[in-house]
Every structure is written in structure tokens, then in C-alpha cells.
C-alpha positions as CSV (number, residue, x, y, z in Angstrom):
1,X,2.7,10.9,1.6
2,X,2.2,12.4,4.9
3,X,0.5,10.9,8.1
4,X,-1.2,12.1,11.6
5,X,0.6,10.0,13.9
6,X,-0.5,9.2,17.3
7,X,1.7,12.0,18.3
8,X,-0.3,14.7,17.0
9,X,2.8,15.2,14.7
10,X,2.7,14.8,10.8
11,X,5.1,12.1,9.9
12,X,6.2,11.8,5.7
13,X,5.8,7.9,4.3
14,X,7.2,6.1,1.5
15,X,5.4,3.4,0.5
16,X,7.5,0.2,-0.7
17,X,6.4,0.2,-4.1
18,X,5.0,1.9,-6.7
19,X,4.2,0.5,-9.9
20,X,3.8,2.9,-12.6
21,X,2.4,1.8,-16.0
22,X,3.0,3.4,-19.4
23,X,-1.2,4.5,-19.5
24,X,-0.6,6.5,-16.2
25,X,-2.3,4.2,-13.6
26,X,-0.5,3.1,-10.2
27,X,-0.4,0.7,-7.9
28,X,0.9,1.5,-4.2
29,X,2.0,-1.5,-2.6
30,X,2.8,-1.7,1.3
31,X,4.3,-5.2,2.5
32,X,4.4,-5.8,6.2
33,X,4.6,-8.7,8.3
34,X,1.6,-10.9,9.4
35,X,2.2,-9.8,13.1
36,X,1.7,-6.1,12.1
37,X,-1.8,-6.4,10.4
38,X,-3.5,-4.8,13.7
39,X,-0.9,-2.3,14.2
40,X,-1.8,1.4,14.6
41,X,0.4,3.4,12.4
42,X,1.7,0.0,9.8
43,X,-1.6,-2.0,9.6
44,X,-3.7,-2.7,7.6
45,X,-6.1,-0.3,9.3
46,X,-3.8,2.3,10.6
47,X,-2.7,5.8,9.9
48,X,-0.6,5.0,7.1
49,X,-2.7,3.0,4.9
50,X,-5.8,5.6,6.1
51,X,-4.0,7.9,4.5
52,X,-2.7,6.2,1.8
53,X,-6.4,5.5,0.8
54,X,-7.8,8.7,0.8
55,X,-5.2,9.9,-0.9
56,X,-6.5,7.0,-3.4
57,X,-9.9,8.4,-3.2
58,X,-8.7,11.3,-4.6
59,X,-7.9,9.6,-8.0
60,X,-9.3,6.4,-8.0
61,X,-9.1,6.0,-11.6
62,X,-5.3,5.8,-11.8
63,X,-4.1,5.0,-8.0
64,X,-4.9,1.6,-6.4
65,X,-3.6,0.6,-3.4
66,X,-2.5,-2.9,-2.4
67,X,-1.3,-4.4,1.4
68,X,0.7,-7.8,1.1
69,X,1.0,-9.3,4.4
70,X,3.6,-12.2,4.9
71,X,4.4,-14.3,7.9
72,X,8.2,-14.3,7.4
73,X,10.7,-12.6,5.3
74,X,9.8,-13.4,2.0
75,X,6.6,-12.6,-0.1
76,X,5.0,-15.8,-1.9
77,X,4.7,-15.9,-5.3
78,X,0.9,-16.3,-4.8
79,X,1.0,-13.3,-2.9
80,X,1.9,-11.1,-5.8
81,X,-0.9,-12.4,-8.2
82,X,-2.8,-8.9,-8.0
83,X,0.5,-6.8,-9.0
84,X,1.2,-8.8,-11.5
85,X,-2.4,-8.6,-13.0
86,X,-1.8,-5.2,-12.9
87,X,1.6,-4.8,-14.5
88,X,0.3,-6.7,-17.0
89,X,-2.5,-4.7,-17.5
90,X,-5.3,-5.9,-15.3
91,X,-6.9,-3.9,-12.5
């Protein structure tokens, strides 16, 4: 994916994740730390995950989109309840 940053400049983005299943639906999952949820280009409303979700929009069908924010280094196993719905075959 590809982002305006602050720059003016286009910038290309990988998400961490991206959960394919066999019927063709995706989930994008972004994990970043608590301290970066009000960041402009890695939070959880900057130019990343704007991006991110129109690209969504485009397909909302089969892409979802999911942030995980953590305070540390390691994700909870709560914090993974939605991916795992959706591996399983939830939405």
C-alpha cells in the first residue's frame, strides 16, 4: 500500500499481517505500541491506517482491517480475540 506522508512524498507500507482465508476474505492487521495510538503517520488515525481503510472501502466484503495496540512488547492473548474469530471463520 502506498501513503501521502507529511512530506508531500508517497511512501509504500506493509502492514504486519495479513490473514488470508481459503473463501477469499482478509484481514489487515497493524500492531503498534500504546504510545503510538495518536501518532500521525502509525496511529490509529494517521496516514497509514487512512489509507489502509479506504483502500478497505474499496472491497469491504473481503478486506477488514484491524489495529492491535499493546503497551509493551508482547500482544495479549485477549488482544487477538477478533483475528482469531476470523481465522476461524467469523467476521
Amino acid at each position: 500500500m502506498e501513503y501521502l506522508g507529511v512530506d508531500g512524498e508517497w511512501h509504500r507500507y506493509s502492514p504486519d499481517f495479513l490473514i488470508r482465508r481459503k473463501d477469499g476474505k482478509c484481514l489487515i492487521v497493524e500492531i503498534k505500541r500504546e504510545r503510538e495510538r495518536d501518532d500521525g503517520i502509525d496511529g490509529e488515525r494517521g496516514k497509514k491506517a487512512v489509507a489502509t481503510r479506504k483502500w478497505v472501502g474499496l472491497n469491504p466484503d473481503l478486506l477488514k482491517y484491524e489495529m492491535i495496540f499493546t503497551p509493551g512488547e508482547e500482544v495479549g492473548f485477549d488482544q487477538t480475540l477478533h483475528p482469531r474469530s476470523f481465522i476461524a471463520g467469523g467476521e
